[in-house]
N, C-alpha and C positions, 0 to 999 in steps of 0.2 A: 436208752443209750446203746442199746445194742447196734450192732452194725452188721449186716450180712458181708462174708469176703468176696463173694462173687452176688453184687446188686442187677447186674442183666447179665444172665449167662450169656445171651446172643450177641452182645459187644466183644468186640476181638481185644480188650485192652481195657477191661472196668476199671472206674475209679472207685478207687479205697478209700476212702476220708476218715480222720480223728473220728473217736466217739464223743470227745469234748463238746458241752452242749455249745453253739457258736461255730466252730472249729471249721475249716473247712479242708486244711491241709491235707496233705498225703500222708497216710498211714505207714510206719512202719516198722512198728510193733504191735505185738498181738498178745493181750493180757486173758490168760486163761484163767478162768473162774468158776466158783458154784457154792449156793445158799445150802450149807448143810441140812438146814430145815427142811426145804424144799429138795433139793436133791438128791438122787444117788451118788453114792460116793465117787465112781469114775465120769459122773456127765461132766461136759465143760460148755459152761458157756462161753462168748468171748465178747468183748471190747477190742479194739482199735484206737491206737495211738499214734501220734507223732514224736517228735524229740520234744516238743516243749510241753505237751500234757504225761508224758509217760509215767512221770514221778505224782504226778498229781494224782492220776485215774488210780495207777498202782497206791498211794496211801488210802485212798479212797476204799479200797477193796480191802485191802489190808486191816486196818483199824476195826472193819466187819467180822474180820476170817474169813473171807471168801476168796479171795488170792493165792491161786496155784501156781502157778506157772506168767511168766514173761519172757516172750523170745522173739525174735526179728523174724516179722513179716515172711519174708521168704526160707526161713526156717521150717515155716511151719506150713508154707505150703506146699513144701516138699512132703513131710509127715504124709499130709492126706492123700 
């Protein structure tokens, strides 16, 4: 379910799609996550969302404890 945010760096304008398996919309939320198990405490992995999966993906992670952070798309591509 992962989804990379930039899928071809050499497109001038990648598409972002849901991480919803099916899904194909546009992304535009970005669900920070990570498997305490397996992780270090500050890695993040991420999911991609749209408006109609975002509650879904988000309980999904949640219900696990893996649910850090949820913030709009271009929030968070500023960050980087």
């Amino acid at each position: 379910m992962n989804a990379p945010l930039n899928a071809d760096a050499n497109s001038p304008s990648p598409a972002v799609i849901c991480s919803a398996k099916g899904c194909r919309a546009a992304a535009v939320w970005v669900l920070a996550w990570n498997n305490p198990k397996l992780h270090t405490p500050e890695r993040r992995k991420t999911w991609l969302a749209c408006d109609e999966h975002r509650e879904h993906l988000s309980q999904f992670l949640a219900v696990r404890g893996f649910l850090k952070d949820v913030v709009p798309l271009a929030e968070w591509e500023a960050r980087q």
